[in-house]
PASEBA-1860 file (N, C-alpha, C; in nm, 3 decimals):
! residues 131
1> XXXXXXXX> -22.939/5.080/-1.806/-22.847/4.974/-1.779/-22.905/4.842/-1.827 ~ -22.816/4.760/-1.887/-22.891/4.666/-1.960/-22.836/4.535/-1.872 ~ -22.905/4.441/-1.790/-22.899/4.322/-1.729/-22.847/4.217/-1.847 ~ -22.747/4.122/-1.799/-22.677/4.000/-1.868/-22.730/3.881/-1.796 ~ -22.775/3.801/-1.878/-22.832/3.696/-1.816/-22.696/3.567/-1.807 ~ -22.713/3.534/-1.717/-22.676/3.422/-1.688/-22.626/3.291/-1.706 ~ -22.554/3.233/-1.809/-22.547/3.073/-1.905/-22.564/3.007/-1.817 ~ -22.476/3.031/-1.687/-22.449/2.932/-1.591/-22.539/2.845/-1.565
9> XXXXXXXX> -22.600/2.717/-1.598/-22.710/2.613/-1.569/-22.613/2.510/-1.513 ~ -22.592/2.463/-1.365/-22.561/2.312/-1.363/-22.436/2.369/-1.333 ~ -22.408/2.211/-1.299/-22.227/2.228/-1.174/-22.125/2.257/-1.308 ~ -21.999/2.255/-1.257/-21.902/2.280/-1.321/-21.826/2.137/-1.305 ~ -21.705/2.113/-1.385/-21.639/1.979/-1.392/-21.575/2.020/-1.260 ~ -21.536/2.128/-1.213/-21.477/2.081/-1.092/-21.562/2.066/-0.972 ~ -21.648/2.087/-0.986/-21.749/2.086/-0.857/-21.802/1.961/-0.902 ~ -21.805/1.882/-0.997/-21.862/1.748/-0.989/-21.729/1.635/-0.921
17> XXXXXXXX> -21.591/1.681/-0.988/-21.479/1.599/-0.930/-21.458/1.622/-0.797 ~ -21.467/1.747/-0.738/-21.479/1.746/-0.557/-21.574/1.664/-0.494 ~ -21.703/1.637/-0.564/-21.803/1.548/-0.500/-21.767/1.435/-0.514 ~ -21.699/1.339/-0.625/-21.655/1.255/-0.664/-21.560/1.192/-0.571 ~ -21.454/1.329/-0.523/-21.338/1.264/-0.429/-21.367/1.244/-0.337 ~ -21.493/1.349/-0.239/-21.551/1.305/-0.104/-21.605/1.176/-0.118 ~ -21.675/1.169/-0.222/-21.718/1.026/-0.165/-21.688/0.913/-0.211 ~ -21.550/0.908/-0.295/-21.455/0.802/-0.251/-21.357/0.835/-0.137
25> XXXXXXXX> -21.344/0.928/-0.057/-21.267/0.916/0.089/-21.355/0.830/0.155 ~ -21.506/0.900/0.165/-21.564/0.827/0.252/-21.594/0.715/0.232 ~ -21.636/0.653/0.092/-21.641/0.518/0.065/-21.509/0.430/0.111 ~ -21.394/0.484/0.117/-21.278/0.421/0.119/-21.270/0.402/0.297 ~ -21.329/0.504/0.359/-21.328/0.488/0.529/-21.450/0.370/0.534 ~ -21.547/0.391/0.501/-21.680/0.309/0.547/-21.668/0.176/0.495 ~ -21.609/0.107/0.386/-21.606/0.003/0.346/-21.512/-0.094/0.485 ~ -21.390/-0.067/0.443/-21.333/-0.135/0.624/-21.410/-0.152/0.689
33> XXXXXXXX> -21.480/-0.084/0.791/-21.575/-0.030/0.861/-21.672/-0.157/0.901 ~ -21.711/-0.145/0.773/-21.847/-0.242/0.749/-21.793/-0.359/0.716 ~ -21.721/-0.429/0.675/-21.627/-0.597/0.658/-21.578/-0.605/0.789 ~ -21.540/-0.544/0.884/-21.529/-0.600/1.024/-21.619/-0.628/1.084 ~ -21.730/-0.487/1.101/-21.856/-0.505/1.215/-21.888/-0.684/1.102 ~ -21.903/-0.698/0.999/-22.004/-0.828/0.942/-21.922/-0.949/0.993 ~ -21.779/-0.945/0.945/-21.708/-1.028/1.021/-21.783/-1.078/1.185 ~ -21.726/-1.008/1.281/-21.761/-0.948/1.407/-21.903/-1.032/1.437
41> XXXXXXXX> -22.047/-0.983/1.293/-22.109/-1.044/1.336/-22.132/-1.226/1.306 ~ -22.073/-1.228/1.199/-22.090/-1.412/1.244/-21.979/-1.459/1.318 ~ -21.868/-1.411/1.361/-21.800/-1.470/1.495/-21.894/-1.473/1.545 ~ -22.007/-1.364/1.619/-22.105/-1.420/1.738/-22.210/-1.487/1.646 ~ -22.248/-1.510/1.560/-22.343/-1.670/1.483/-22.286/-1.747/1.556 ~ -22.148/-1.764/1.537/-22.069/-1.902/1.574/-22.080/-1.920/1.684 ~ -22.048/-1.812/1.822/-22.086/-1.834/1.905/-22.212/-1.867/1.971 ~ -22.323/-1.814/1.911/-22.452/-1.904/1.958/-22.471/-2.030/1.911
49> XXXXXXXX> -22.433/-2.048/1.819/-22.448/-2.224/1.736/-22.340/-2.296/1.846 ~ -22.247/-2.274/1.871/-22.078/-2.322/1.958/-22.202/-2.353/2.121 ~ -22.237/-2.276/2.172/-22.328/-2.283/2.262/-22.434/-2.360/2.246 ~ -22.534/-2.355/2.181/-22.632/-2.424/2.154/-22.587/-2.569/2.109 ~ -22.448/-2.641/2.073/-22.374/-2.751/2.059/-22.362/-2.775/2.185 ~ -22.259/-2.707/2.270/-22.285/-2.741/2.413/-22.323/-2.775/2.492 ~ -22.477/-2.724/2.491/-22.555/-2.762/2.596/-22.610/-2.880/2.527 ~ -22.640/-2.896/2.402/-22.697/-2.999/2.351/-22.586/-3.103/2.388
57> XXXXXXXX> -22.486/-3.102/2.409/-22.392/-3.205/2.426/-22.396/-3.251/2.571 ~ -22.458/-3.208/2.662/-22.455/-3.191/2.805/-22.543/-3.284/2.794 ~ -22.673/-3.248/2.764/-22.802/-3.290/2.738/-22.802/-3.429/2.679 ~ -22.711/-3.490/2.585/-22.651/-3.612/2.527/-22.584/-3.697/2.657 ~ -22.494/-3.614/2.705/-22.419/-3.694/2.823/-22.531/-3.759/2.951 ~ -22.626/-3.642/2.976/-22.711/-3.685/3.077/-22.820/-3.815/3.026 ~ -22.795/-3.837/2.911/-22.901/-3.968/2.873/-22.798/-4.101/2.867 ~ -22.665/-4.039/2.832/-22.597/-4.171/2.780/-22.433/-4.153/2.854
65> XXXXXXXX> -22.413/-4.090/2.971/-22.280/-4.087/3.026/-22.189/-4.089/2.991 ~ -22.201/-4.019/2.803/-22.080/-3.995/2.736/-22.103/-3.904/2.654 ~ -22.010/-3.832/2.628/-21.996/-3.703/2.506/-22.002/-3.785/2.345 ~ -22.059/-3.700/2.274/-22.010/-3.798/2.129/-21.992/-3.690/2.035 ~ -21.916/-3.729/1.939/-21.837/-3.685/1.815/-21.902/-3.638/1.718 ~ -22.007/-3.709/1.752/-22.115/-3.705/1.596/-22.233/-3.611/1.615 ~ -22.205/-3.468/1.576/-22.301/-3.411/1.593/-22.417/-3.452/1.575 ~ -22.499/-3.512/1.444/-22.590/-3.576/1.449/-22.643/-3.629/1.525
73> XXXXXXXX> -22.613/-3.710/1.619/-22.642/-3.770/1.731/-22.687/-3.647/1.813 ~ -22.710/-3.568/1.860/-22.785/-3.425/1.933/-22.886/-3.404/1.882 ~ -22.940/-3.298/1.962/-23.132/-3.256/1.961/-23.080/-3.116/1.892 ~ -22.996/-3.083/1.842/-22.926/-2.961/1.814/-22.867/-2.949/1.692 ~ -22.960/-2.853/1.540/-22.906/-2.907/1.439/-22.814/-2.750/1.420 ~ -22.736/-2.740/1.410/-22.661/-2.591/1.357/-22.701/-2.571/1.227 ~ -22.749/-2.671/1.138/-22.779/-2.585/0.997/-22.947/-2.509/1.011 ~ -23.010/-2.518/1.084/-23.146/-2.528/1.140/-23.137/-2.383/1.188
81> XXXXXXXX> -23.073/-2.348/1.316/-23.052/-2.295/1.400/-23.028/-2.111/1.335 ~ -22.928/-2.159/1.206/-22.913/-2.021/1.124/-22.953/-2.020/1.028 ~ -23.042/-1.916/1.067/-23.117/-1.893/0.867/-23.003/-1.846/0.784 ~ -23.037/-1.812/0.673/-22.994/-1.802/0.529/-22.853/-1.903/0.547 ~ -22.758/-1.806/0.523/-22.612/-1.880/0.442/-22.552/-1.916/0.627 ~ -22.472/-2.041/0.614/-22.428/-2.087/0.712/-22.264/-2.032/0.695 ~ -22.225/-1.926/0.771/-22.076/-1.918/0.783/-21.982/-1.964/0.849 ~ -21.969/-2.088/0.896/-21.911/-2.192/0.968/-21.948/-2.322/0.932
89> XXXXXXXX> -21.837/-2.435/0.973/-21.850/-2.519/0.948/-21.828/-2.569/1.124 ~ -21.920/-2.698/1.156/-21.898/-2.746/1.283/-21.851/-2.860/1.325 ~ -21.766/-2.915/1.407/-21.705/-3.083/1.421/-21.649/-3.054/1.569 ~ -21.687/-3.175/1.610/-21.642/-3.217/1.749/-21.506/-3.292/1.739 ~ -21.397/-3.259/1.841/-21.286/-3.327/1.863/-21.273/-3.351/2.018 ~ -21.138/-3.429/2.035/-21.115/-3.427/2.150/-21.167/-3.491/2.257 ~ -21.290/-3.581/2.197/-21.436/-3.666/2.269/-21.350/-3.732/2.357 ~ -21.402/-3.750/2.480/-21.392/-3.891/2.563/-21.488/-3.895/2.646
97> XXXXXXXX> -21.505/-3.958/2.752/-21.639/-3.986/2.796/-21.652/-3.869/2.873 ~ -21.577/-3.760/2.943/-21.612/-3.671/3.029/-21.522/-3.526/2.915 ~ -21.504/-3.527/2.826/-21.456/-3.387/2.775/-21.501/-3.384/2.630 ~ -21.503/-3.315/2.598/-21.498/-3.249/2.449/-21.456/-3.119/2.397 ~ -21.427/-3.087/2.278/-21.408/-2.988/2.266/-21.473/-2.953/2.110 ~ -21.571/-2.817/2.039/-21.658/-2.838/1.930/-21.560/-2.695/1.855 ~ -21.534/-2.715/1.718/-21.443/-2.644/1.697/-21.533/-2.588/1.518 ~ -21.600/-2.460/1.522/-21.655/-2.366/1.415/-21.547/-2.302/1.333
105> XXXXXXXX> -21.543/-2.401/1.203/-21.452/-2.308/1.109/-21.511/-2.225/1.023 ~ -21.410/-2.149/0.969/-21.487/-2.017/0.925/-21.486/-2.093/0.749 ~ -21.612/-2.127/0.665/-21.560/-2.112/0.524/-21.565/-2.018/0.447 ~ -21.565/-2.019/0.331/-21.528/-1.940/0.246/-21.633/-1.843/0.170 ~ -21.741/-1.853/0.198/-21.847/-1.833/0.182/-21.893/-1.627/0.258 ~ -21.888/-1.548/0.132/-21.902/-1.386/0.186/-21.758/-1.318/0.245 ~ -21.664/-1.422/0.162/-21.519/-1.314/0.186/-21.480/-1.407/0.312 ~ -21.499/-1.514/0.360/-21.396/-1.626/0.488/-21.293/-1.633/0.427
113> XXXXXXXX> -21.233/-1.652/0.508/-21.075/-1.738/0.464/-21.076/-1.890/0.492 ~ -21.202/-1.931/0.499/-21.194/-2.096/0.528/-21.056/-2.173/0.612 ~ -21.021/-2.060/0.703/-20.936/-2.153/0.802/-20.970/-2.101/0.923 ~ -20.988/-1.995/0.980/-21.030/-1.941/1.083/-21.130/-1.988/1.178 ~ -21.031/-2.042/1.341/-21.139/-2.143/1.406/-21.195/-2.025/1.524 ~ -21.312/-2.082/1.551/-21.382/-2.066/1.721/-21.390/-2.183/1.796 ~ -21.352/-2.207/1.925/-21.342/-2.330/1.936/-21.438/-2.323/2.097 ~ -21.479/-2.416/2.156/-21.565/-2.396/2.305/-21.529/-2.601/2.385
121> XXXXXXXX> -21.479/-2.630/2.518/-21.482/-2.666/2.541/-21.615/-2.718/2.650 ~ -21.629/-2.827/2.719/-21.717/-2.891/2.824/-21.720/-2.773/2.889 ~ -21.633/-2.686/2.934/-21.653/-2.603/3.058/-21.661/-2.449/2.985 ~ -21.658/-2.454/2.852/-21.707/-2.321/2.818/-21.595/-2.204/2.769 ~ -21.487/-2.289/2.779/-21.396/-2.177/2.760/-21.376/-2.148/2.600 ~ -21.357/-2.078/2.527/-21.331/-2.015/2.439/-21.212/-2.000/2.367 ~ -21.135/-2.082/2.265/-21.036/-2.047/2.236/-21.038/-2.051/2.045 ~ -20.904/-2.052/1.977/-20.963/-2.058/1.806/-20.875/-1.955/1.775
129> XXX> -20.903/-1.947/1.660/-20.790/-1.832/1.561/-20.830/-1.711/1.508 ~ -20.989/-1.712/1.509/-21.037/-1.635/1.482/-20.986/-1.463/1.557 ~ -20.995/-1.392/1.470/-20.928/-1.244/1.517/-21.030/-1.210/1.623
END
């Protein structure tokens, strides 16, 4: 009996296009996926910078019995605070001598839509457009 050897070396075109389609399904699931959780995570950047404005603003009032507008004026720099790329922009509104309100827009910078707010008042509450 005489043995036939084998040509077969290496995938076939269809066994390379089945691998091909799995992992654009899964690329196509995991990409979403991962642009929210990143989203997700500089909403909370914003929220520690939104905080760390806060108290620094507290901290302003207790020297000078007024809130002020001008971030600068604080012991609290937000560009400082986050390393690399800054995904927010920060400004105080709403000042008067007993309220404020500090309002983190989102720019454009890693896929923002440069309109999207976080916003934190004197007493902490939380409001903005952000999803």
């Amino acid at each position: 009996m005489i043995k036939m050897k084998s040509k077969s070396k290496g995938f076939t075109l269809l066994e390379l296009m089945i691998v091909i389609i799995i992992i654009g399904v899964l690329a196509s699931l995991a990409v979403p996926t991962y642009i929210r959780a990143r989203q997700r995570a500089y909403k909370a950047e914003a929220l520690v910078v939104l905080a760390g404005i806060r108290q620094s603003e507290y901290r302003y009032y207790l020297g000078n019995d007024i809130y002020t507008a001008t971030l600068s004026q604080l012991d609290f720099d937000p560009a400082q605070d986050v390393t690399g790329t800054q995904h927010y922009g920060y400004a105080a509104s709403g000042v008067t001598a007993s309220a404020f309100v500090i309002t983190a827009t989102r720019n454009s910078v890693d896929g923002g839509d440069g309109t999207s707010t976080v916003t934190i008042n004197q007493d902490g509450t939380l409001g903005g457009t952000h999803p």
